[in-house]
N, C-alpha and C positions, 0 to 999 in steps of 0.2 A: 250366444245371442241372449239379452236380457229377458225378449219376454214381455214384456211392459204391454208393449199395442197388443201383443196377440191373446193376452189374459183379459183386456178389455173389451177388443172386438168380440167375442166369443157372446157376449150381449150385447154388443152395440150392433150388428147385423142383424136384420130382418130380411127373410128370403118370401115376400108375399107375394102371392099369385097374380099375375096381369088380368087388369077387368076386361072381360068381354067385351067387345066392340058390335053395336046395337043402330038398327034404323035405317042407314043408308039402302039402296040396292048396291050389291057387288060385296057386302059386308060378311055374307055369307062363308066365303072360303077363307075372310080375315078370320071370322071368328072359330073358323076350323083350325085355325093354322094356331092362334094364340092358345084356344084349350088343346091343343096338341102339346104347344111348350109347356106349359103347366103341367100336365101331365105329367111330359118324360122326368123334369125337373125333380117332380114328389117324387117317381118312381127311381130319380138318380141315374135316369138315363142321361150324361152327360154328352156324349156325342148325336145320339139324337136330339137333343138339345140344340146343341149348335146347326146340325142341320135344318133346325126348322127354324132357328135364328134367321140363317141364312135367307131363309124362303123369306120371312117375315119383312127383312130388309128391303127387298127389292119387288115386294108386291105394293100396287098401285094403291092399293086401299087401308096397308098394314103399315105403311112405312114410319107413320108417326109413333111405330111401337118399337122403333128397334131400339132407342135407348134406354127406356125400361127391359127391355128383354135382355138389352146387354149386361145393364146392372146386375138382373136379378140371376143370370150363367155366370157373373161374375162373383156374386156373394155366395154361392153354391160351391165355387170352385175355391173361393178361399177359405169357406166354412170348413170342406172337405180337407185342404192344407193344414190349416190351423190343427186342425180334429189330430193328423198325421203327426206334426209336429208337436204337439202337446201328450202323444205318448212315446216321445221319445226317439222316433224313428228315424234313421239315416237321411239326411236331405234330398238321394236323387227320388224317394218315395215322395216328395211333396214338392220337387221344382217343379219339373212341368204343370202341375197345375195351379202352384202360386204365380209364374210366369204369363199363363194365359190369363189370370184373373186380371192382371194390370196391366197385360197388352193393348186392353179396349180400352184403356185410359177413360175410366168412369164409373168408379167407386176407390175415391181416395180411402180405404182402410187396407186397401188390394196393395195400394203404392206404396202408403206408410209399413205395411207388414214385411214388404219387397226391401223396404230403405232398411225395416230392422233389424232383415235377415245379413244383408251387405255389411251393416254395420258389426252385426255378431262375428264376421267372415273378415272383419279390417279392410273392407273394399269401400274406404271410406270416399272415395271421389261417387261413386255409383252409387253409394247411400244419401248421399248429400242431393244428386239428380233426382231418387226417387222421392224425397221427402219435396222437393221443390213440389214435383209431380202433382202428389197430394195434394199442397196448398194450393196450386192451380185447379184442382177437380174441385176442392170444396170453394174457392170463388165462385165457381158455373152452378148457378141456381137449380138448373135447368137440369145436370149431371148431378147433384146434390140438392133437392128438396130440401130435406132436413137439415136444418144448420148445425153442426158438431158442436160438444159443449165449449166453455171457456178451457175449461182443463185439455182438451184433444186439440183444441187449434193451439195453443201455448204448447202443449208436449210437442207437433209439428215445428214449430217455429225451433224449439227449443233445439230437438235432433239434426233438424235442417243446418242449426250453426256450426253444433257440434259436430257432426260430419266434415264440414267443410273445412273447419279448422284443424282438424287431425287430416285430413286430405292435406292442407297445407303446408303442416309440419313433418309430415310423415315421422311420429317420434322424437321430432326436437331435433332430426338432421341439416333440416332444411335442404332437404330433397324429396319436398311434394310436389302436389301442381295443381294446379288453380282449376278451381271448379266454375265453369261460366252460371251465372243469375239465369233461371226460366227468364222469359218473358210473358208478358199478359198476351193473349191471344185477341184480344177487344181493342187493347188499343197502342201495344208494343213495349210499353214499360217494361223496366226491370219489377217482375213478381217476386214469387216464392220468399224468398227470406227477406226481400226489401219489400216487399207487397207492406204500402203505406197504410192497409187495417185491410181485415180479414172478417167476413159477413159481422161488422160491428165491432171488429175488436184490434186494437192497435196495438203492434211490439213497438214500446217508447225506450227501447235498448235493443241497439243489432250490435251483437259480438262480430269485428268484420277480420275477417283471415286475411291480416296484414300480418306477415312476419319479417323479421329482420334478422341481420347478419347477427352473431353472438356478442352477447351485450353490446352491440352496438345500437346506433339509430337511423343506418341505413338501411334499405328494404332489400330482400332478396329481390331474385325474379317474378318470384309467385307473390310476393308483397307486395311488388308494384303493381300488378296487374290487378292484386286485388282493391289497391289505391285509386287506382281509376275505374275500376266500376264503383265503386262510393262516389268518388266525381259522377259519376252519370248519375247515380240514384238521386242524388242532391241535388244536380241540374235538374231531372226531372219530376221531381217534387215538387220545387220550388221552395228549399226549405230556406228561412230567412233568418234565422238562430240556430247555431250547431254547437253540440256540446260534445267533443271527445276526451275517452277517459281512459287513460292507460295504466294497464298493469302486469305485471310481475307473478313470476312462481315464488316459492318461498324461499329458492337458492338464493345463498348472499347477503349481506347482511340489510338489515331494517332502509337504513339511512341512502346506503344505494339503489336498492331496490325501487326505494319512493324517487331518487333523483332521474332512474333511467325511465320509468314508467314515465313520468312528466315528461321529459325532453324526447320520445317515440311520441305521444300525443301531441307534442310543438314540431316535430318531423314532420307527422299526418296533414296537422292545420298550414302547414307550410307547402307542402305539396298540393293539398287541392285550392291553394290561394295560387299558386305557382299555374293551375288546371282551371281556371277561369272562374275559382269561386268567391262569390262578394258578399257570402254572409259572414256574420257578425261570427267569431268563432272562439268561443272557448274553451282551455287544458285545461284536464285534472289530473294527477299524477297518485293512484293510489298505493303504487307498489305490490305489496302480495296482503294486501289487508281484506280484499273485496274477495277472493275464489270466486272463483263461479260455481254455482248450486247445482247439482248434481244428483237427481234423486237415485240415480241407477250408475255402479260404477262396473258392474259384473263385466268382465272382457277388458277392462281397461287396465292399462300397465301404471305402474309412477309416471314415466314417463309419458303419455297420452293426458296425463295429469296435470303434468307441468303443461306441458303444451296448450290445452284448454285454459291452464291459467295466464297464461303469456298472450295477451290478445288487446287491443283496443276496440272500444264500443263506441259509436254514435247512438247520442240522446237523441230523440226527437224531442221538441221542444211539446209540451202537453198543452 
């Protein structure tokens, strides 16, 4: 496992106390119930915790606190994991409680931590699901106050692709399998890695895990299917200029490399024309000139390498 989210979260987490609930009548046994959780919490009563989570959820007066309360048994249990994992310790010491932290689905650093661990473990189809995860919690305002920086939604985005494309490849056998797009909960779109901007901030390059047969420029199975979710994203965008850019590992020589890159990209634009699309569409053919940028390769093979670098990217148009 690299490491990367759980070196960061370890200050990005704040585990702050739930305010007291003040004024109403009946408020009384809410405000029992919430400096109860506070309590167990500082004290690292975890299971008491949860139990009075529980309480808090289905009382008449309390109920507007469960999702803070969830959060905050959530950042306690990941804090706890991280803490486990950062000295070293065997992983079934920190599943069950990294598991719980992102079961409530509502502190994306819980999911992304979950996606890091899958990823460390080569469970790249389940790492590519939980990073979606993440970028769906930090969408919800509401599940996420605080907006994540520019650096944390792009490292998201970034993991979310790479996942998926080593899910695709599984090593450059082409015996992966296609990881389905989250969708947005508000209004059904394809989210997570195709999620058209993120609290302000737009990926204008999605790496899309189309693979193909060996040097060739037809799709596997798992290429196709990831061909047409790019069709939908596009449909439902509405995007009206597409730019696809195809590239190559460094296998092969210069001249080939740049030829097959272009003619996989004129595959792609052929295909979603072929899939009802009527924007304006144009190849670039880079070959193995571009890699893709990699801040972390720790756990990764050459081959996981090449494969990462064997990919088409739709531009959004800026």
């Amino acid at each position: 496992m690299t490491g990367r989210f759980i070196r960061y979260f370890f200050t990005a987490i704040a585990i702050l106390p739930l305010a007291s609930p003040a004024g109403a009548a009946g408020d009384a046994d809410c405000t029992a119930l919430v400096n109860s959780f506070n309590q167990a919490i500082e004290s690292g009563l975890e299971s008491q915790a949860q139990t009075l989570l529980d309480k808090i959820a289905t009382d008449a007066y309390c109920g507007h606190f469960q999702v803070p309360s969830q959060r905050r048994l959530a950042a306690f249990r990941l804090l706890a994991a991280q803490t486990i994992m950062a000295r070293g310790r065997p992983h079934l010491e920190y599943d069950r409680l990294l598991a719980d932290a992102e079961r409530a689905e509502v502190l994306w650093q819980a999911a992304a931590t979950l996606g890091d661990v899958y990823f460390g473990e080569r469970r790249f189809a389940e790492s590519a699901a939980a990073f979606d995860r993440a970028i769906e919690i930090v969408k919800n305002e509401t599940l996420t106050p605080t907006t994540p920086s520019k650096f944390e939604i792009e490292s998201l985005f970034d993991r979310a692709a790479q996942s998926r494309i080593l899910a695709a490849n599984d090593n450059g056998k082409n015996e992966g399998v296609f990881v389905k797009t989250a969708r947005d909960q508000r209004d059904g779109r394809l989210g997570g890695l195709y999620a058209p901007s993120l609290r302000g901030i737009t990926l204008h390059i999605v790496p899309v895990p189309i693979t193909f047969d060996y040097a060739k420029t037809t799709f596997t199975s798992v290429g196709e299917q990831a061909a047409r979710e790019l069709v939908t994203a596009i449909k439902e965008q509405g995007a009206s200029k597409i730019t696809l850019i195809g590239h190559t590992d460094v296998r092969g020589s210069a001249e080939t490399n740049l030829k097959l890159s272009e003619e996989r990209a004129v595959a792609v634009a052929d295909f979603l024309r072929q899939n009802g699309i009527e924007a304006s569409i144009d190849t670039i053919g880079k070959g193995a000139t571009a890699p893709m940028q990699l801040s972390d390769t720790t756990g990764l093979s050459q081959e996981d390498i090449y494969a990462l670098n064997r990919r088409v990217e739709w531009r959004r148009s800026e």
